[in-house]
C-alpha positions as CSV (number, residue, x, y, z in Angstrom):
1,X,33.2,-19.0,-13.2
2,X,30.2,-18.6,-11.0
3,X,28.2,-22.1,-11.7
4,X,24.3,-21.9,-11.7
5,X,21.9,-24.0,-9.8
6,X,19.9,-26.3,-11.7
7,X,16.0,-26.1,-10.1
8,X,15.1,-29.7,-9.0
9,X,12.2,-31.4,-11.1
10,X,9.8,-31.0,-8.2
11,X,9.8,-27.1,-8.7
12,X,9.3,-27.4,-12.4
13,X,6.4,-28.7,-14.8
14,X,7.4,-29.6,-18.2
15,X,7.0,-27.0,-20.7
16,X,6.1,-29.8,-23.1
17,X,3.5,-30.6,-20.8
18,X,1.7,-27.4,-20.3
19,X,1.5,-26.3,-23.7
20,X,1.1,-22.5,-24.5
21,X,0.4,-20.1,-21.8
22,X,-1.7,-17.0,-22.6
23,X,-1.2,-14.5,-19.6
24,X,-4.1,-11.5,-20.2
25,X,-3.1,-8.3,-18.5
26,X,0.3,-6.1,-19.6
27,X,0.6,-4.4,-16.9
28,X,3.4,-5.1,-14.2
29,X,2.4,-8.1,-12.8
30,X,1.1,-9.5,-15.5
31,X,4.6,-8.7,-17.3
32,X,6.0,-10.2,-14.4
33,X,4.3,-13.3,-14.3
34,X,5.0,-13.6,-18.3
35,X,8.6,-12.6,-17.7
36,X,9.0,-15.3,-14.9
37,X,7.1,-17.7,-17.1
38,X,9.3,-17.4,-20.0
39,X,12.9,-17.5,-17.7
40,X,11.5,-21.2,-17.1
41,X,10.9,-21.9,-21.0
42,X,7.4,-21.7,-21.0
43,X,5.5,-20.8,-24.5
44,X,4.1,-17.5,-23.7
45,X,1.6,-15.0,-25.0
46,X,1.1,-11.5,-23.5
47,X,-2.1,-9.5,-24.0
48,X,-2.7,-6.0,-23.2
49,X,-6.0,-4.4,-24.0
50,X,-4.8,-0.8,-24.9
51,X,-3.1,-0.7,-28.5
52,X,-0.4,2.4,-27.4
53,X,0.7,0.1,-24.2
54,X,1.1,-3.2,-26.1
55,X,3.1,-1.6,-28.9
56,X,5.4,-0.3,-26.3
57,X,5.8,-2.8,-24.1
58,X,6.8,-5.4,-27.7
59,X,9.2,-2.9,-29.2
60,X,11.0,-1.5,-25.9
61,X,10.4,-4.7,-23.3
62,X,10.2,-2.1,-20.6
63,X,7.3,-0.5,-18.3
64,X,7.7,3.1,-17.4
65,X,6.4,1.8,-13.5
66,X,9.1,-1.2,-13.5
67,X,12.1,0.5,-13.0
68,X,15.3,-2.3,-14.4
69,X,11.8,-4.5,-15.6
70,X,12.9,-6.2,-19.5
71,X,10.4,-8.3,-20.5
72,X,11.8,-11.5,-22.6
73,X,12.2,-11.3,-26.3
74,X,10.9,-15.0,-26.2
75,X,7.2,-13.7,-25.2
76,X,4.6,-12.7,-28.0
77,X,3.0,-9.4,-27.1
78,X,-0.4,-8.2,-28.5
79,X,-3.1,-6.3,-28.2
80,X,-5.5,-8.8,-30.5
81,X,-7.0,-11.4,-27.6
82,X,-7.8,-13.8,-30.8
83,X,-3.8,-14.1,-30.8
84,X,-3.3,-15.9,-27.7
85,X,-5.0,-18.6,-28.1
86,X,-5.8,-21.5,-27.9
87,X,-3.9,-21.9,-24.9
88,X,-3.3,-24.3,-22.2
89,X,-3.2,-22.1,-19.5
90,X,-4.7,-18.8,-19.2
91,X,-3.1,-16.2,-16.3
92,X,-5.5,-13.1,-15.8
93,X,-3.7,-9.9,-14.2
94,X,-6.3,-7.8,-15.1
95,X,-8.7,-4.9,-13.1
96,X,-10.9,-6.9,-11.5
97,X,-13.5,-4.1,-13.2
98,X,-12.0,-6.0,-16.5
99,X,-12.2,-9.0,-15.5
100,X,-15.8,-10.9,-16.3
101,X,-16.3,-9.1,-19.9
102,X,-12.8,-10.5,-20.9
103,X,-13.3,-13.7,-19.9
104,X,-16.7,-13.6,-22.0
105,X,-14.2,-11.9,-24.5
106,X,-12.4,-15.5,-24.0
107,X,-15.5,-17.6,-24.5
108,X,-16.7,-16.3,-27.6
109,X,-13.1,-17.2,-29.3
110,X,-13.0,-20.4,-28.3
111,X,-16.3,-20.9,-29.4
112,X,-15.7,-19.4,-33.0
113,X,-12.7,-21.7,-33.0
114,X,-14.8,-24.8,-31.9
115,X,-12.9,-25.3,-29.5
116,X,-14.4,-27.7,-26.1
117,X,-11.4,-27.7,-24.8
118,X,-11.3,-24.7,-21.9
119,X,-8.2,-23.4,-20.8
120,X,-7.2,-23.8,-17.0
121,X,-7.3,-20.6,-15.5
122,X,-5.1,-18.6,-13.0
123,X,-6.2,-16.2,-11.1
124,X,-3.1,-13.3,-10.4
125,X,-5.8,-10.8,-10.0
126,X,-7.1,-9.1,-6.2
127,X,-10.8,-8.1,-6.5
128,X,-14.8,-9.1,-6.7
129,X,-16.3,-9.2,-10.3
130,X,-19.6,-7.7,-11.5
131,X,-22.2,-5.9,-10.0
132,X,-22.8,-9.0,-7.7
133,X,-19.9,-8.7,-5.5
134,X,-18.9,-12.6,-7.2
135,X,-15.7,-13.7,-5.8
136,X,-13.3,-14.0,-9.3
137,X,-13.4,-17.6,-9.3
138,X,-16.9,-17.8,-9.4
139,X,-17.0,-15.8,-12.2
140,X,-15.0,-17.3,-13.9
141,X,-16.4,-20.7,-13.3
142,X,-19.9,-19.2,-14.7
143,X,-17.7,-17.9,-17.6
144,X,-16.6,-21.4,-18.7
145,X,-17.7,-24.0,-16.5
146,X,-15.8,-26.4,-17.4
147,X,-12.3,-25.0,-17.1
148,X,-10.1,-25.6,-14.1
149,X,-9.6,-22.5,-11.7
150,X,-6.9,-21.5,-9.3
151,X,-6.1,-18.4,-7.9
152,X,-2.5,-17.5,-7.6
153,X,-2.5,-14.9,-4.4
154,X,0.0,-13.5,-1.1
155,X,2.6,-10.7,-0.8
156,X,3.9,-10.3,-4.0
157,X,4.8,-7.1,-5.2
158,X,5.8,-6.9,-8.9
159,X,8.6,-4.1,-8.4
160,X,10.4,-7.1,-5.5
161,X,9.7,-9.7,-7.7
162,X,10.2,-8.8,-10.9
163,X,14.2,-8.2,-9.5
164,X,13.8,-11.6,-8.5
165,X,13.5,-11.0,-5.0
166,X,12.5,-13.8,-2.6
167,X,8.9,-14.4,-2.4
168,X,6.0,-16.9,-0.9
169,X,3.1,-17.3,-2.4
170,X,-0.5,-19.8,-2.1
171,X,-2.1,-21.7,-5.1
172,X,-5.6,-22.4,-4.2
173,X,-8.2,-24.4,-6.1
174,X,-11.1,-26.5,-5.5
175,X,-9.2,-29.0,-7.4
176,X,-6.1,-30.0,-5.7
177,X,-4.5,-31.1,-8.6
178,X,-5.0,-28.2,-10.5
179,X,-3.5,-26.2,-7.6
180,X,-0.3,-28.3,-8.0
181,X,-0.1,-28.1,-10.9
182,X,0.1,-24.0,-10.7
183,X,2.5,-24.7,-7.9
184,X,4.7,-26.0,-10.4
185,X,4.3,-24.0,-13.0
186,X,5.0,-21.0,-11.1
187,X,7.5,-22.1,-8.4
188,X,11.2,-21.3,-8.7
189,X,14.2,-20.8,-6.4
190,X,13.5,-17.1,-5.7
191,X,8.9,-17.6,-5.7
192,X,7.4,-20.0,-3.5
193,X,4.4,-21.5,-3.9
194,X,2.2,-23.2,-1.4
195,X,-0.7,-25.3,-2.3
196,X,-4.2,-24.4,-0.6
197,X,-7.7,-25.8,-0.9
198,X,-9.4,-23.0,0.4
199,X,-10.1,-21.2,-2.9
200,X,-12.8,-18.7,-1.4
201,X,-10.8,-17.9,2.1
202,X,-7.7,-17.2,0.1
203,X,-9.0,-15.1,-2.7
204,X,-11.5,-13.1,-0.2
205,X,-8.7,-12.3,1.6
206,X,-6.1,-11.0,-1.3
207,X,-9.7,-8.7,-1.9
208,X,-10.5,-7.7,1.0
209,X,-7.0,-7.0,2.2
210,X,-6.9,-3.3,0.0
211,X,-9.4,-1.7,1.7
212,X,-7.4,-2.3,4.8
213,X,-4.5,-1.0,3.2
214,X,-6.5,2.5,2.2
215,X,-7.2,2.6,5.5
216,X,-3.3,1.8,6.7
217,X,-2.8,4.5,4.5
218,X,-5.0,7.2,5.8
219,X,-3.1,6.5,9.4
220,X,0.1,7.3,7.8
221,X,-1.2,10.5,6.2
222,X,-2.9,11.7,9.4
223,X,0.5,11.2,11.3
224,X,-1.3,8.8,13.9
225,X,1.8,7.0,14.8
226,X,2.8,3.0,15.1
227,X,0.9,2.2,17.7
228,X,-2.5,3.5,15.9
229,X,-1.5,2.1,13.0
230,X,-0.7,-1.6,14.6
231,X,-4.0,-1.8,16.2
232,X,-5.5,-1.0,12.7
233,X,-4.0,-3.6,10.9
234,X,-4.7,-5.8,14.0
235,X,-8.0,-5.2,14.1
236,X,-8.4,-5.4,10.2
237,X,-7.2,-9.1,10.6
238,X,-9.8,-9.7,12.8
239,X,-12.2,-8.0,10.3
240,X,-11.2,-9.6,7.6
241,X,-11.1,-13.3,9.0
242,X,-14.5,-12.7,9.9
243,X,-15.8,-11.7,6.7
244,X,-14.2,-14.3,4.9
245,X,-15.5,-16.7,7.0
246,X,-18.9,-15.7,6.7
247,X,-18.5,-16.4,2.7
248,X,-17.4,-19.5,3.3
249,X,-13.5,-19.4,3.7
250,X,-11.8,-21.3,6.2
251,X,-10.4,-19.2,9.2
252,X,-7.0,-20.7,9.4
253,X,-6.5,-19.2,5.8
254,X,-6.3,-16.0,7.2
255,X,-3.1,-16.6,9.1
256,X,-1.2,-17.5,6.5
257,X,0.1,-15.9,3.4
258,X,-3.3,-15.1,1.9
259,X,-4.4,-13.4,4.7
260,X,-2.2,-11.9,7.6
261,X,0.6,-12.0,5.0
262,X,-0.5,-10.3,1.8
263,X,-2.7,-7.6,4.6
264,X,1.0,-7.2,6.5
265,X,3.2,-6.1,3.0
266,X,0.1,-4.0,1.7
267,X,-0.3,-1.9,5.1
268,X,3.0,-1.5,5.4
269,X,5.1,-1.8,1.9
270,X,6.0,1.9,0.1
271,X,4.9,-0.4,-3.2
272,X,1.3,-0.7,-2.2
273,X,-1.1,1.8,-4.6
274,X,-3.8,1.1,-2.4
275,X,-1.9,2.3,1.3
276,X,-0.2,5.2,-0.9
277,X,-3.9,6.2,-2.2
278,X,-4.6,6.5,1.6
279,X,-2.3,8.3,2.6
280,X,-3.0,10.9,0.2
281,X,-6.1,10.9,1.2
282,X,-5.2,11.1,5.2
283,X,-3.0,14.0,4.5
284,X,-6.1,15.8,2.9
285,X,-7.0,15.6,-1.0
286,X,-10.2,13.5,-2.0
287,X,-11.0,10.4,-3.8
288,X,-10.6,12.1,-7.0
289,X,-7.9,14.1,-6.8
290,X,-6.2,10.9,-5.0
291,X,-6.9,8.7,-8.1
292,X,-6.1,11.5,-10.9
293,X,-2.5,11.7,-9.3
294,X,-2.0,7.4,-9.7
295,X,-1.5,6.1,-12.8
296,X,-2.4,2.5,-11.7
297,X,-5.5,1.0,-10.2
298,X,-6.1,1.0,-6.4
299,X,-8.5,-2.1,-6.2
300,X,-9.4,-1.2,-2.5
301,X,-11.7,1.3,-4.0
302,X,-13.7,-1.1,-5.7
303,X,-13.4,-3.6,-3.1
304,X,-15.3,-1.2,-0.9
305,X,-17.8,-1.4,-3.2
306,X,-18.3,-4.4,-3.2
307,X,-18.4,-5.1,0.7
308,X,-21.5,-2.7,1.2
309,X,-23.1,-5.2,-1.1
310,X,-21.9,-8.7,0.6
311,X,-22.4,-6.9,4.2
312,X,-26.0,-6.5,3.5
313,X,-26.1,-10.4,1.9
314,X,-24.4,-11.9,4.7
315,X,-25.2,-9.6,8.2
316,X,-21.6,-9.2,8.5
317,X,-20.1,-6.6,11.2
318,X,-17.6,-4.6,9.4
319,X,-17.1,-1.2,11.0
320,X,-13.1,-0.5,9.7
321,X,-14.4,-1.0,6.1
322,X,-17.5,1.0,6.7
323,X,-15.1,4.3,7.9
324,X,-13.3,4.0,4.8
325,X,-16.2,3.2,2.1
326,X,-17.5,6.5,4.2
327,X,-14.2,8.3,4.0
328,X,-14.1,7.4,-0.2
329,X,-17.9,7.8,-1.2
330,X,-19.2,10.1,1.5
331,X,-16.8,12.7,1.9
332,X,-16.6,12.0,5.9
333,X,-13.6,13.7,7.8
334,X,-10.7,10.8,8.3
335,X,-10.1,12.1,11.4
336,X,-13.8,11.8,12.6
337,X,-13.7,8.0,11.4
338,X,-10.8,7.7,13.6
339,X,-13.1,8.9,16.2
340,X,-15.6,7.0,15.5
341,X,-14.0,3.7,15.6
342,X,-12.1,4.7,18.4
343,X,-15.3,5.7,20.6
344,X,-17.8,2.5,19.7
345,X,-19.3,0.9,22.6
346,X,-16.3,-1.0,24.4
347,X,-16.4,-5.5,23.8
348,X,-14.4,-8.6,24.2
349,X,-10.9,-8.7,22.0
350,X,-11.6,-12.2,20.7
């Protein structure tokens, strides 16, 4: 008989001890997270905002875009955001578009319950919130001050680890406690979690990262080759770092998971929406014809967005990101982008 490992305390924080866990978001990571949550005896409640999908995803534990995915019969699924709570601990997986107005969702229930007592939050979601360009954590923190805020953030592809696939991944919060704290809660033989302070360099980075995907993606569908496609993602490090240091992120963030990690796996990985939507793109159909064909969201759009904004807040230079917000919004020729960042006036590497 084939014995099983136990995990070591170290990896595990007592279920007993976190209390109910309310993870918002039914799609596949968030079923992931809620799946892997569950395997380690955690309470756990699952929200999913559209009726159909929730009623699906209680009665046959499965996700159409999860091939071999079965969600635990141990988890409560709903579509009612009343029903998860209170909770302990409160993972959103949602569109970052999503994001702020169900946190203010979040408030008002805890207010009509009279409850003072915030959930801590975790952040499994890649994006900027609100019309501001507001990093997620910030929103959140202006959502309900008083709660405790980590974002959970790297290479982590639902379809690897939901088949429980090795994986490493950085907890980062102000508060390194907190960030511990979702270390444990989340670590296990097969997901790694690292602890990081640098809650703004990390988070910026898991945002920041799609557009460079997209534009990863428009390489492949133009054919350019590996060398093109290296010195894009090189350069797109470089980009990146420097934007994220601007707003206030730490630049040795950017070489580890967070950063030149989570940017590697999305350029590169057949799993990534956001290079896929590229491609399409690079091989010749539009934005809208790209996006009509996904049936997930591709959060590199709206990341693009949202860096027109923060590059006119901050000064920052960031020509790859300009191409592609050009490419998406302005119907400009991928090729001619190529072009263009391939003839700008000639500089230093570093």
């Amino acid at each position: 008989m084939k014995k099983t490992r136990k995990i070591s305390a170290e990896y595990s924080a007592s279920p007993s001890a976190v209390g109910n866990i309310a993870v918002l978001g039914g799609g596949t990571w968030g079923s992931t997270l809620a799946a892997m949550l569950a395997g380690k005896k955690y309470k756990v409640s699952l929200w999913e905002f559209d009726k159909s999908a929730a009623r699906r995803l209680a009665v046959g534990r499965s996700l159409k875009n999860l091939p071999g995915f079965r969600l635990p019969s141990s988890v409560r699924v709903t579509s009612r955001l009343d029903e998860v709570f209170p909770a302990d601990i409160m993972v959103a997986a949602l569109p970052s578009f999503a994001f702020k107005s169900t946190l203010e969702s979040v408030r008002g229930i805890l207010n009509d319950m009279k409850s003072s007592r915030r959930p801590g939050v975790i952040i499994a979601t890649k994006g900027f919130a609100g019309r501001d360009a507001s990093p997620l954590s910030v929103a959140a923190r202006r959502v309900l001050p008083s709660a405790d805020v980590a974002v959970l953030t790297g290479p982590s592809h639902a379809e690897e680890v939901s088949r429980r696939f090795p994986a490493a991944v950085v907890a980062a919060s102000a508060s390194k406690s907190f960030a511990e704290k979702t270390q444990k809660i989340f670590s296990t033989e097969n997901f790694r979690v690292y602890v990081n302070t640098d809650i703004c360099g990390c988070e910026t980075a898991g945002a920041l990262k799609n557009i460079y995907a997209i534009a990863a993606g428009i390489t492949d569908g133009l054919r350019l080759g590996d060398n093109a496609k290296a010195a894009l993602v090189t350069r797109s490090l470089s980009e990146m770092s420097r934007a994220g240091c601007a707003l206030g992120g730490k630049r040795e963030t950017f070489a580890g998971l967070a950063g030149a990690g989570d940017l590697i796996v999305t350029c590169y990985s057949s799993h990534s929406r956001n290079r896929r939507l590229g491609e399409m793109i690079g091989a010749g159909l539009t934005l809208q014809q790209a996006l009509k064909s996904m049936t997930m969201v591709a959060e590199g759009v709206y990341a693009a967005r949202a860096v027109e904004k923060l590059k006119s807040k901050f000064g920052i230079d960031t020509p790859i990101a300009d191409e592609v917000r050009a490419i998406l919004f302005r119907g400009k020729s991928p090729r001619k982008a190529v072009a263009d960042l391939m003839t700008r006036p000639l500089k230093n590497e570093l």
